[in-house]
Backbone as CSV, one residue per row, in Angstrom:
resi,resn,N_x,N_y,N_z,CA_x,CA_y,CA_z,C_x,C_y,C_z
1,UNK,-46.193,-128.219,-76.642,-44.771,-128.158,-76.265,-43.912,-128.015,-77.536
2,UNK,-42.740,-127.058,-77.514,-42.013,-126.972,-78.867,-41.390,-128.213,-78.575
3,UNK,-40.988,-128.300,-79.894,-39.692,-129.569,-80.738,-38.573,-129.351,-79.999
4,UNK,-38.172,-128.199,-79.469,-36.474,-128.355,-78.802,-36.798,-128.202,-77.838
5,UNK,-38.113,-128.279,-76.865,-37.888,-127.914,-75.426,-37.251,-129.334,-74.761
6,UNK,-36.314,-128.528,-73.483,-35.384,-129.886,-72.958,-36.165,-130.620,-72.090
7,UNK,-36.438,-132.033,-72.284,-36.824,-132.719,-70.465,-35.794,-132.727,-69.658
8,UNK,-35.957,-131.913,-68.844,-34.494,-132.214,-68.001,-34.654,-133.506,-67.276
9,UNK,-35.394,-134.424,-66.989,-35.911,-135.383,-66.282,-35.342,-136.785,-67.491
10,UNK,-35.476,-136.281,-68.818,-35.003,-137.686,-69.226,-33.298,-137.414,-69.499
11,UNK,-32.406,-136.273,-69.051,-31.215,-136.410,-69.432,-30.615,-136.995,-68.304
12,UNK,-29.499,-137.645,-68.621,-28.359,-137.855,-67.485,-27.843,-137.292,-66.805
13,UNK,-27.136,-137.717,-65.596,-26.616,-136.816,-64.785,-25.787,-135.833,-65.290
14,UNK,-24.642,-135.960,-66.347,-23.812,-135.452,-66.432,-24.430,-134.414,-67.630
15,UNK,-25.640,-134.784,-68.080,-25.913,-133.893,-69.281,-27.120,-133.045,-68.693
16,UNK,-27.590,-133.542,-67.765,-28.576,-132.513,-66.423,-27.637,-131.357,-65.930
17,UNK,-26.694,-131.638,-65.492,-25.592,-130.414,-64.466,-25.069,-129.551,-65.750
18,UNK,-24.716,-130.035,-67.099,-24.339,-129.329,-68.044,-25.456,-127.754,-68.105
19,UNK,-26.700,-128.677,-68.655,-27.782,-128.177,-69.156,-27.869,-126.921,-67.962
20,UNK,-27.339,-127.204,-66.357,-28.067,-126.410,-65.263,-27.454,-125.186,-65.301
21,UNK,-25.763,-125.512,-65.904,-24.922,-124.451,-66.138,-25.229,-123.464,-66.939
22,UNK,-25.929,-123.979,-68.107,-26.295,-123.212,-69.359,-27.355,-122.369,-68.526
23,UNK,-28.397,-123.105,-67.869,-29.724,-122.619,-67.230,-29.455,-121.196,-66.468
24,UNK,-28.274,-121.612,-65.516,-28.002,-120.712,-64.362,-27.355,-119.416,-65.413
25,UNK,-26.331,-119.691,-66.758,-25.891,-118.618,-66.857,-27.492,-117.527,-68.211
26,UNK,-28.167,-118.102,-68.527,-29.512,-117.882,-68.749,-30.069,-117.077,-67.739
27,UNK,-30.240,-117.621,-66.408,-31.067,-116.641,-65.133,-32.234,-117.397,-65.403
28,UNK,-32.251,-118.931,-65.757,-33.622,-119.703,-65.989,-33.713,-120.025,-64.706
29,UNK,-34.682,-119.613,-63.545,-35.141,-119.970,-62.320,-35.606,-121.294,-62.106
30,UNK,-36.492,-121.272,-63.009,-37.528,-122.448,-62.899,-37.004,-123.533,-63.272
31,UNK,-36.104,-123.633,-64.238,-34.994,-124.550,-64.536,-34.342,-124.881,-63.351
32,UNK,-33.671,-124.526,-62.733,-33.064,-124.021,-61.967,-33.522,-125.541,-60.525
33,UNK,-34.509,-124.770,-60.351,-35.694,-125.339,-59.346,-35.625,-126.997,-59.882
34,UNK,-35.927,-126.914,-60.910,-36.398,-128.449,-61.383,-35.244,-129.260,-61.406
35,UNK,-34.201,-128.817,-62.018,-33.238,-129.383,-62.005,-32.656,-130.166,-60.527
36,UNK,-32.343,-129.055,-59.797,-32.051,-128.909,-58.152,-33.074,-130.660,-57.512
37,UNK,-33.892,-130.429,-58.108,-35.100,-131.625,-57.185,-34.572,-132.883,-57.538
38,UNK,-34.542,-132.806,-59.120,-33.914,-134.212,-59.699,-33.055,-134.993,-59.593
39,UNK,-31.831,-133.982,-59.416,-30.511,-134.595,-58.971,-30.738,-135.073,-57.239
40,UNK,-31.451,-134.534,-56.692,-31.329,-134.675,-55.343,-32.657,-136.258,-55.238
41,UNK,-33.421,-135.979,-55.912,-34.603,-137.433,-56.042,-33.314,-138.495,-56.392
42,UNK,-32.558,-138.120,-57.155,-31.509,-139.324,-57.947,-30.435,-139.592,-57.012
43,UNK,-30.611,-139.483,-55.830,-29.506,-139.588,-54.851,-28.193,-138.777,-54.546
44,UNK,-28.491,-137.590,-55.114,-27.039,-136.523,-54.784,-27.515,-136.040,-53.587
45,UNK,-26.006,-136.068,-53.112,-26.201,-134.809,-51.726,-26.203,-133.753,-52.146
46,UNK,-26.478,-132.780,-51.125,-27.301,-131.649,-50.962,-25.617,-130.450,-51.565
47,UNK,-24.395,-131.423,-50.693,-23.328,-130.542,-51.563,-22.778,-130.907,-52.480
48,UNK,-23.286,-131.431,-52.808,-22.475,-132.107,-54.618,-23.310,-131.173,-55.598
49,UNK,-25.101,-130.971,-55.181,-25.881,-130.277,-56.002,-25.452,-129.077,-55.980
50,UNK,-24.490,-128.584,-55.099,-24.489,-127.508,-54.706,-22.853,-127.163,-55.293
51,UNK,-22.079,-127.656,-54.978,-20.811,-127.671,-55.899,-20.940,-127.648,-57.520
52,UNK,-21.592,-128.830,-57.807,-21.108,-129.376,-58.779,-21.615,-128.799,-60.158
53,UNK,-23.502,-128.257,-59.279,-24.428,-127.583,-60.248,-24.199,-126.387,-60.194
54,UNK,-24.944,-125.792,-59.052,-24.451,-124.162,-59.126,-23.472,-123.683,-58.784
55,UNK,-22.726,-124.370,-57.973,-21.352,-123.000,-58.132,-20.839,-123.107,-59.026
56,UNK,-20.312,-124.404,-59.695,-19.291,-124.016,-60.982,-19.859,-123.772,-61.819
57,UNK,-21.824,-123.709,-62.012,-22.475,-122.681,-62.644,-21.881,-120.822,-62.704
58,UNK,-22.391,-121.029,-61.350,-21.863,-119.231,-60.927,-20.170,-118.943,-61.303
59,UNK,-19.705,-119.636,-61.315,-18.290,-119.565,-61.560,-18.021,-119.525,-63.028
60,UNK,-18.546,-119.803,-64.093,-18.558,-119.596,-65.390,-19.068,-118.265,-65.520
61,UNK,-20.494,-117.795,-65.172,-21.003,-116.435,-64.688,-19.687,-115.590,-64.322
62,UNK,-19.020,-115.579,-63.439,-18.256,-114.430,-62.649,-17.146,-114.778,-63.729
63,UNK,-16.734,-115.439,-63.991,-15.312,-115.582,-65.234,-16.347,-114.430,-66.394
64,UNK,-17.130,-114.820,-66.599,-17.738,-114.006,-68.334,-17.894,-112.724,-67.521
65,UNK,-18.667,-112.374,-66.363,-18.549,-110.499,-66.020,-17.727,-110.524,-65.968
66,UNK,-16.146,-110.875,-65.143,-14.975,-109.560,-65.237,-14.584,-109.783,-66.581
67,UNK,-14.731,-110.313,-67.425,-13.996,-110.405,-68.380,-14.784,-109.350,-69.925
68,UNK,-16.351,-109.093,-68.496,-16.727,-107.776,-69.677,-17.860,-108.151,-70.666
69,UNK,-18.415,-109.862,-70.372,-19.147,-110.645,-71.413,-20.423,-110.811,-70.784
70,UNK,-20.506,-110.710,-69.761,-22.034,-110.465,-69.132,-21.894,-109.158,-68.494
71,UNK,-23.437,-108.509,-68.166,-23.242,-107.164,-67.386,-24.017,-107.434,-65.858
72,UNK,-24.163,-106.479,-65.185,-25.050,-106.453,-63.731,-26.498,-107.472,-64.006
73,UNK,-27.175,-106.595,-64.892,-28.820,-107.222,-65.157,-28.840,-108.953,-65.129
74,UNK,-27.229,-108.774,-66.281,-27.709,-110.589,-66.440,-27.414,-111.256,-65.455
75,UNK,-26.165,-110.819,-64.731,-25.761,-111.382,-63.141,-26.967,-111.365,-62.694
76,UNK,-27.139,-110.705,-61.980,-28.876,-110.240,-61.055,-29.467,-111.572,-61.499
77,UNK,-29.515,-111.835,-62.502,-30.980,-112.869,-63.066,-30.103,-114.047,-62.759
78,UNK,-29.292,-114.237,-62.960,-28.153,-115.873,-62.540,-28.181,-115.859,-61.208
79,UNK,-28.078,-114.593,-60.488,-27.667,-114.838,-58.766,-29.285,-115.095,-58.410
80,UNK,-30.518,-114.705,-58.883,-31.229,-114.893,-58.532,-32.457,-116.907,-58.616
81,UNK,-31.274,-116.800,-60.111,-31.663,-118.372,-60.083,-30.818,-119.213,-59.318
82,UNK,-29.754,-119.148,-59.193,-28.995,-119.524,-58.357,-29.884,-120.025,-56.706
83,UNK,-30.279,-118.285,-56.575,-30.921,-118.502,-55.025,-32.218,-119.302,-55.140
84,UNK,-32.713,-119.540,-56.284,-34.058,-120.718,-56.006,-33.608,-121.932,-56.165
85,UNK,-32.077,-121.817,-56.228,-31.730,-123.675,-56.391,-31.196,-123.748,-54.596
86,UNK,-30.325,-122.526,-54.559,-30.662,-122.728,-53.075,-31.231,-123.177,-51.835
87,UNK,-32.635,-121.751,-52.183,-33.421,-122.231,-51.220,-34.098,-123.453,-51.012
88,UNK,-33.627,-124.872,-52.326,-34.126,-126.023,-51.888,-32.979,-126.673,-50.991
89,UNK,-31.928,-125.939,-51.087,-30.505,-127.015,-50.394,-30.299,-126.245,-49.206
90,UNK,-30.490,-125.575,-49.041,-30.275,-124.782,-47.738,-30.596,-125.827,-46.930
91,UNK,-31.935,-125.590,-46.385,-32.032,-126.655,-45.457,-31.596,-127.906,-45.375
92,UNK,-31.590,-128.399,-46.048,-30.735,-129.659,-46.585,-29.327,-129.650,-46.050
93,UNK,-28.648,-128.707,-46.414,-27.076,-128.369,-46.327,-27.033,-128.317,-44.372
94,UNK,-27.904,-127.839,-44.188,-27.737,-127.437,-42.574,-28.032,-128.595,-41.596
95,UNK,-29.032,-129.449,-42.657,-29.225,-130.630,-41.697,-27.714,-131.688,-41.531
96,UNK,-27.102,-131.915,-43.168,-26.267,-132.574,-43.253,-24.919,-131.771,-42.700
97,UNK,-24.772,-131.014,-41.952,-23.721,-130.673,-41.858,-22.429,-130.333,-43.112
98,UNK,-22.717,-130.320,-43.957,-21.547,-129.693,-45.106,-20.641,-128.798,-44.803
99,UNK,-20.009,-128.958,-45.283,-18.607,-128.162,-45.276,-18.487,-126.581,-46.091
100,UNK,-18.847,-125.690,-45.164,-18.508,-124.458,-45.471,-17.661,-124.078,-45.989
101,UNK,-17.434,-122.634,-46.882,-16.186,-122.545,-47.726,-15.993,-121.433,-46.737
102,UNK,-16.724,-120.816,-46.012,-16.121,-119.982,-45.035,-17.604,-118.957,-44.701
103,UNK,-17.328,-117.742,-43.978,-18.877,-117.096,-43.658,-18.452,-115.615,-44.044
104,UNK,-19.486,-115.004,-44.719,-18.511,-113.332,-44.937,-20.188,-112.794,-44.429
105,UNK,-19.257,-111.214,-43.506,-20.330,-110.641,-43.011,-20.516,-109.345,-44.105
106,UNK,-21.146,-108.728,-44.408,-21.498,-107.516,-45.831,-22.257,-106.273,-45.648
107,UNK,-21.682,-105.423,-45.198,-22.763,-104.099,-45.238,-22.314,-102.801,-45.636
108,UNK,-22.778,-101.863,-45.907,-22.284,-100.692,-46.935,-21.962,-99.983,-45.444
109,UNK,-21.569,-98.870,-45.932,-20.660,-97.956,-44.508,-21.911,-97.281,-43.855
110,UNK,-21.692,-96.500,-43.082,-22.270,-95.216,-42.711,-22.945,-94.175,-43.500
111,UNK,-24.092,-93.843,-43.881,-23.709,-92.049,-44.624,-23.982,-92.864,-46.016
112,UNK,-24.013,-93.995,-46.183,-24.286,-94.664,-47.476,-25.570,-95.629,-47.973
113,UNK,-26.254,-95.281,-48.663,-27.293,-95.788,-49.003,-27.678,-96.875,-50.361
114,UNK,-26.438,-96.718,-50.704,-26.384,-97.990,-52.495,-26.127,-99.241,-52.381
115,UNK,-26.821,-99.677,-52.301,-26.713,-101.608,-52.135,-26.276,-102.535,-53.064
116,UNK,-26.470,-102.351,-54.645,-26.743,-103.177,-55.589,-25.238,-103.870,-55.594
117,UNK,-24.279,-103.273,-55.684,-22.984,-103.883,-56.074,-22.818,-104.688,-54.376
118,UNK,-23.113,-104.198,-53.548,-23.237,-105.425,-52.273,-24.181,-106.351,-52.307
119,UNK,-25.665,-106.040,-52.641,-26.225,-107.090,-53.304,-25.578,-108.494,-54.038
120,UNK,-25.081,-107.634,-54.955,-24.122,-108.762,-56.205,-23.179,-109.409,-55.598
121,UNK,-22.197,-108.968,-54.827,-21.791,-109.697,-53.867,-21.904,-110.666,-53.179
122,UNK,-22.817,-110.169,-52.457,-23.521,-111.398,-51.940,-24.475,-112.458,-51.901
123,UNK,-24.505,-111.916,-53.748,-25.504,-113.295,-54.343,-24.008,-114.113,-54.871
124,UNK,-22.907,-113.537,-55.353,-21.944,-114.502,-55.889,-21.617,-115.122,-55.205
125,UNK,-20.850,-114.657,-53.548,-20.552,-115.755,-52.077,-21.257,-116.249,-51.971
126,UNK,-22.424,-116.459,-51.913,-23.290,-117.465,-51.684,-23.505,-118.491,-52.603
127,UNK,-23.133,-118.222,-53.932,-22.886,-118.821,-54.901,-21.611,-119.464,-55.193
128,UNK,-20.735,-118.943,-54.685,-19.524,-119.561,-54.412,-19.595,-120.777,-52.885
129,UNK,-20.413,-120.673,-52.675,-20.288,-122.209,-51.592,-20.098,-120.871,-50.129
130,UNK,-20.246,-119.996,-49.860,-19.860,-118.970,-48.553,-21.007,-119.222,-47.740
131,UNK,-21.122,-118.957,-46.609,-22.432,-118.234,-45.422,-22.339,-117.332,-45.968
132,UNK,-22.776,-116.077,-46.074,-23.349,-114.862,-46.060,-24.401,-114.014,-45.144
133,UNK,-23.570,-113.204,-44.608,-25.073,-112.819,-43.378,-24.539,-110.580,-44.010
134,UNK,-25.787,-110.414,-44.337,-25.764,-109.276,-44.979,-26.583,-108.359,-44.173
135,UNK,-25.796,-107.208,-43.381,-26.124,-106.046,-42.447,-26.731,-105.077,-43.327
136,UNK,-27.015,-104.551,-44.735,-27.427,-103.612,-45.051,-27.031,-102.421,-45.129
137,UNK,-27.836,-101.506,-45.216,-27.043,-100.073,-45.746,-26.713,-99.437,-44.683
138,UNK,-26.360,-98.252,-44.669,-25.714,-97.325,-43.806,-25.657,-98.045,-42.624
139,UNK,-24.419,-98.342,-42.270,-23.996,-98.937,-40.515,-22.613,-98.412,-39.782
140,UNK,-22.857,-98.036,-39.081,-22.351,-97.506,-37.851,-21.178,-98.385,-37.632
141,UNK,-20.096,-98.091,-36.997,-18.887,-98.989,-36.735,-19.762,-99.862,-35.555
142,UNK,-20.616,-98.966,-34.450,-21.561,-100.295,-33.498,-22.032,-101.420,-33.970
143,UNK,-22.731,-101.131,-35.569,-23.698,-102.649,-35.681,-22.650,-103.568,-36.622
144,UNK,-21.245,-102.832,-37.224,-20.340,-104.053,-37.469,-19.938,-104.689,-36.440
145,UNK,-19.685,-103.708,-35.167,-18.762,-104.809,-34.306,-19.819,-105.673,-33.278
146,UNK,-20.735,-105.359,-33.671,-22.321,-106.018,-32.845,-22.045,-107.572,-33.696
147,UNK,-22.285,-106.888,-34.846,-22.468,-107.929,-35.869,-21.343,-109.094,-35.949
148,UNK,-19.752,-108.540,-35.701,-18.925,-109.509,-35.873,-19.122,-110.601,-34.530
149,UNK,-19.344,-109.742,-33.499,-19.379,-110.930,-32.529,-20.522,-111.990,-32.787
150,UNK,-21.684,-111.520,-33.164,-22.859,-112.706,-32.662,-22.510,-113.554,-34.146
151,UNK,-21.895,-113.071,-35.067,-22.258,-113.914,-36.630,-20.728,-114.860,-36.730
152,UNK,-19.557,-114.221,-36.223,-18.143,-114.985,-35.933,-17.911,-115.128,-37.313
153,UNK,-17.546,-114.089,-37.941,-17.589,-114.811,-39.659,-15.750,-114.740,-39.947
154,UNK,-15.690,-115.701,-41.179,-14.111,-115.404,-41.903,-13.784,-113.908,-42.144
155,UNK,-14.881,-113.252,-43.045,-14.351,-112.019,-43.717,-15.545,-111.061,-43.553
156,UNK,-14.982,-109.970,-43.090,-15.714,-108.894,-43.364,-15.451,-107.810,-44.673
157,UNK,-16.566,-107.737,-44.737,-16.518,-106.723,-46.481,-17.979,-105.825,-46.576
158,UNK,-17.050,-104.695,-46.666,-17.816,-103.032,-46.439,-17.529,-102.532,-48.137
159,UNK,-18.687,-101.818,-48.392,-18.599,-101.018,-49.345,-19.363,-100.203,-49.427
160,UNK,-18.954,-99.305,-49.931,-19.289,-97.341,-50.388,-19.234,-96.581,-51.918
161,UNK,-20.459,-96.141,-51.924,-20.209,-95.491,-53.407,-19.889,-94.203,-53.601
162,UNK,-19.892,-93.697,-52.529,-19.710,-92.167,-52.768,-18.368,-91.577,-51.859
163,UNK,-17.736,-90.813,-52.662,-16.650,-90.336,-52.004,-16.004,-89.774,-50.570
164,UNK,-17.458,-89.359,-50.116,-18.011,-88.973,-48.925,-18.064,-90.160,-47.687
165,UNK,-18.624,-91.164,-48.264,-18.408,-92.638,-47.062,-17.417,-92.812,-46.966
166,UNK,-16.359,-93.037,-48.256,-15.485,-94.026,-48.287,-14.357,-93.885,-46.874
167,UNK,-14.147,-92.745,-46.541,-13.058,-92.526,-45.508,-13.591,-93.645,-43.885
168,UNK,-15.098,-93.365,-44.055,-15.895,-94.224,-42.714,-15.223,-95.929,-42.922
169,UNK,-14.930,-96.107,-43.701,-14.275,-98.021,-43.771,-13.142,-97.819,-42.674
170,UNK,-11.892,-96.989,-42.952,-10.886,-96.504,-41.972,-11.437,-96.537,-40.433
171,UNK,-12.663,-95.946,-40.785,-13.320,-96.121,-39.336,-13.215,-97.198,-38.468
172,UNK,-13.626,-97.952,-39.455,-14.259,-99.432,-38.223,-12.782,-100.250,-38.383
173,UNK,-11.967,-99.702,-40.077,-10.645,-101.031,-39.348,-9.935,-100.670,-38.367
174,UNK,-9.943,-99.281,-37.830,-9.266,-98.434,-36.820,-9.644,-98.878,-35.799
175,UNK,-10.793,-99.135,-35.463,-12.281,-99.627,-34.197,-11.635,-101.107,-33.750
176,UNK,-11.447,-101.279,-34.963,-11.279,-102.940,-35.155,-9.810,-102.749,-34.556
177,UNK,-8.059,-102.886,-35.117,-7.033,-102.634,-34.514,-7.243,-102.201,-33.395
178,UNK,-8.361,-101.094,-32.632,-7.656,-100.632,-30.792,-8.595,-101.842,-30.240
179,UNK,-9.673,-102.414,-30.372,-9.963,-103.748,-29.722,-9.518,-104.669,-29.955
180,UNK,-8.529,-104.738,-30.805,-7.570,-105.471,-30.928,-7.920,-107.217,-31.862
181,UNK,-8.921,-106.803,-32.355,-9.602,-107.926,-33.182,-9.352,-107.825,-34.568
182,UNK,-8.725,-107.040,-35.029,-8.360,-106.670,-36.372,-8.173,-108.254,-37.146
183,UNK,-6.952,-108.623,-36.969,-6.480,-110.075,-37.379,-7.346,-111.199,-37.428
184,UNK,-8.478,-110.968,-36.665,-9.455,-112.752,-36.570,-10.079,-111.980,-37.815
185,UNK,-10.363,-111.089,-38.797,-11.199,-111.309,-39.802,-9.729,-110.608,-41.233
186,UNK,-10.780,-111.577,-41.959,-10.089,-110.468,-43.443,-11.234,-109.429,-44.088
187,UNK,-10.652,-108.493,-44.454,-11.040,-107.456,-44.027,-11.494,-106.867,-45.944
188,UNK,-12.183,-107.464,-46.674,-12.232,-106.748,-48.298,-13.146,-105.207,-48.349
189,UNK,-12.692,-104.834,-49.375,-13.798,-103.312,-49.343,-13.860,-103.026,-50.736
190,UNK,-14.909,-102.572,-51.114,-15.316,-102.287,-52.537,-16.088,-101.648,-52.951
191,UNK,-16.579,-100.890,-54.274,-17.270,-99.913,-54.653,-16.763,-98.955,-55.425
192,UNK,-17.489,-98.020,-55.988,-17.442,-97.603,-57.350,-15.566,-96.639,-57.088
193,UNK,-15.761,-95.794,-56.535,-14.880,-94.963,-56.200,-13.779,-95.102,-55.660
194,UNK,-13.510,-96.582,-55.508,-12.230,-96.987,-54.845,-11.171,-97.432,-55.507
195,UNK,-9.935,-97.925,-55.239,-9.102,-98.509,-56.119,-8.278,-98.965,-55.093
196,UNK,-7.204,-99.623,-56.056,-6.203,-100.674,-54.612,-5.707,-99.908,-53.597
197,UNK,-4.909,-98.432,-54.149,-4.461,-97.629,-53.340,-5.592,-97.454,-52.192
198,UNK,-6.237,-96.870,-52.348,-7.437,-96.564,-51.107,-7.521,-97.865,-50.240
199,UNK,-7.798,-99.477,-50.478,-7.676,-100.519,-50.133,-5.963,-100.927,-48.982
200,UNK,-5.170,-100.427,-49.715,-4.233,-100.455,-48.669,-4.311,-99.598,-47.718
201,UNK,-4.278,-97.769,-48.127,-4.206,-96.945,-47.234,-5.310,-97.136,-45.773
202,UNK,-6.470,-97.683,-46.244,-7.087,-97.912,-45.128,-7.272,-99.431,-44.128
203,UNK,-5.724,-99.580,-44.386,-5.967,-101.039,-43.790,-6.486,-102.391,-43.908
204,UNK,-7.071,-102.327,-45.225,-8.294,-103.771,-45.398,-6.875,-104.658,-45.982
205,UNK,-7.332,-105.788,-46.168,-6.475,-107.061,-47.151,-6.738,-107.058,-48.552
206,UNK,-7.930,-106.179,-48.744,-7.619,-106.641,-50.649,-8.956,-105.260,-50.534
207,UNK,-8.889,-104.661,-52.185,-10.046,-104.119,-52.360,-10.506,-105.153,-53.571
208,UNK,-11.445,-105.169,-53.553,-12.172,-106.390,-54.868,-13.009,-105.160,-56.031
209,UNK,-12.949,-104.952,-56.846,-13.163,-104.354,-57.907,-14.715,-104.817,-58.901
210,UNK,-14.953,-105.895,-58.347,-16.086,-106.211,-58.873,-16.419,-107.444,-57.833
211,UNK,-17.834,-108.328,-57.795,-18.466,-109.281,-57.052,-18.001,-110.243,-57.783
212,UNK,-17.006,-110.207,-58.734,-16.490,-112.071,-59.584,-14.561,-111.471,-58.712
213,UNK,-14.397,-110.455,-58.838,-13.320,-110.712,-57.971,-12.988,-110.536,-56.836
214,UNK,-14.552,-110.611,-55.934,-14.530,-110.607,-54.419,-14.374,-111.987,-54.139
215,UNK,-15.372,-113.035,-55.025,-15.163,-114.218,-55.082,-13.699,-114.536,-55.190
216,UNK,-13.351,-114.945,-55.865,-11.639,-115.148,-56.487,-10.834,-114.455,-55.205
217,UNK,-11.040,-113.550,-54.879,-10.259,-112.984,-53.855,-10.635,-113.241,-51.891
218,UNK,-11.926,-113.560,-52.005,-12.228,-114.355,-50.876,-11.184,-115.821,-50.556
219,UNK,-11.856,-116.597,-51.867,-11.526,-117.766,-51.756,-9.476,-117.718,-51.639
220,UNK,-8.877,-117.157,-52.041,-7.739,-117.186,-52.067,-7.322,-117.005,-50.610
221,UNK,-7.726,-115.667,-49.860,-7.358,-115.012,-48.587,-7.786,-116.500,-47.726
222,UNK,-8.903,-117.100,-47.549,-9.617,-118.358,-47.045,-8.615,-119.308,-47.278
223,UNK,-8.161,-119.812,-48.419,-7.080,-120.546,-48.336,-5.625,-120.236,-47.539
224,UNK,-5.163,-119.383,-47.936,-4.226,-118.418,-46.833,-4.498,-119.269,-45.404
225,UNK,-5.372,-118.451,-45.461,-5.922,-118.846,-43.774,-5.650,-120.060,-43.214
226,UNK,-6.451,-120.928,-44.479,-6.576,-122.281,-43.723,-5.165,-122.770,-43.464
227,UNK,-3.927,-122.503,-44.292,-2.755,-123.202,-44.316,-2.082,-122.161,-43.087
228,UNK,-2.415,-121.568,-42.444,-1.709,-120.600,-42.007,-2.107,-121.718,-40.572
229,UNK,-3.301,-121.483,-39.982,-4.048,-122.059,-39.009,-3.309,-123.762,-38.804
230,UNK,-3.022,-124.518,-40.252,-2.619,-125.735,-40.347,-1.214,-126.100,-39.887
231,UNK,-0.325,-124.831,-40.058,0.814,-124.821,-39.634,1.528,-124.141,-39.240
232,UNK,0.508,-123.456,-38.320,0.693,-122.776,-36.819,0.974,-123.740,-35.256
């Protein structure tokens, strides 16, 4: 064993969650994993591990990409350690009932086949404390509005990389306004070729420009909401 390797087992709580931050923005999995067990053997709930370790892990992550200091690859490797600290709290989280930050449904348009920046997406919401239920590539305005009913989520968010899809988003918020369901979701859209203008013209609530400011821009619209709902 080297001279500087960390026990994460003999640090403290507060110098364990440090260390997990460093870990997560690393893309150390296995760290990741170990860490996740310890705090939870040491009596944390399942959302404190989950607040306290990885999201405001992931949240240091998404501050350094938009700001241009991490790129995709290293995200990828954080969202992916992220998801092995997860998959120990998941179940956990579902037994205890925790408090959702909200549910976003995710799938690329029609006619479109590029996933990765929806990928990223939806490793950061999930990393941000979200549900996430992710439809995949090319979809039809049918399997969104299939999808919105059985999944009931806060926000829906479509994205397209090619110039050619992008008009199909118009599609489904159009689909969406004559059934008249438009308003029960917020509506984000994103991808290479878009910009705010396109984001208004087709009806959505925000276009997000990257997966650290879908986050940031979820969570804001979600707040909206909640105060809206509170004093209605």
């Amino acid at each position: 064993m080297a001279d500087d390797e960390i026990i994460l087992s003999a640090l403290s709580d507060d110098d364990l969650v440090s260390q997990m931050h460093n870990d997560l923005y690393d893309g150390l999995k296995d760290e990741i994993e170990e860490g996740t067990r310890i705090l939870l053997a040491r009596g944390w709930t399942p959302y404190d591990v989950l607040t306290k370790a990885l999201v405001e892990g992931m949240r240091i992550v998404g501050i350094d990409f938009r700001d241009g200091i991490l790129f995709v690859p290293e995200v990828l490797m954080s969202a992916n350690a992220m998801k092995a600290g997860m998959g120990i709290l998941r179940p956990l989280l579902a037994e205890t009932g925790a408090p959702k930050v909200g549910k976003m449904l995710i799938g690329t348009v029609k006619g479109d086949i590029h996933d990765i920046g929806k990928n990223l997406v939806a490793m950061m919401m999930e990393g941000a404390g979200f549900e996430v239920v992710d439809i995949g590539i090319n979809n039809p305005v049918e399997k969104y509005l299939e999808a919105l009913a059985t999944e009931k989520p806060d926000i829906l968010g479509m994205s397209a990389l090619l110039t050619t899809t992008m008009p199909y988003m118009k599609v489904v918020i159009d689909t969406l306004k004559e059934k008249g369901i438009r308003d029960d979701y917020i509506v984000l859209v994103g991808g290479a070729p878009l910009n705010e203008e396109f984001g208004k013209a087709v009806g959505a609530d925000a276009y997000c420009r990257d997966a650290a400011v879908a986050v940031e821009t979820a969570r804001e619209l979600m707040k909206r909401k909640h105060n809206q709902l509170s004093t209605a």
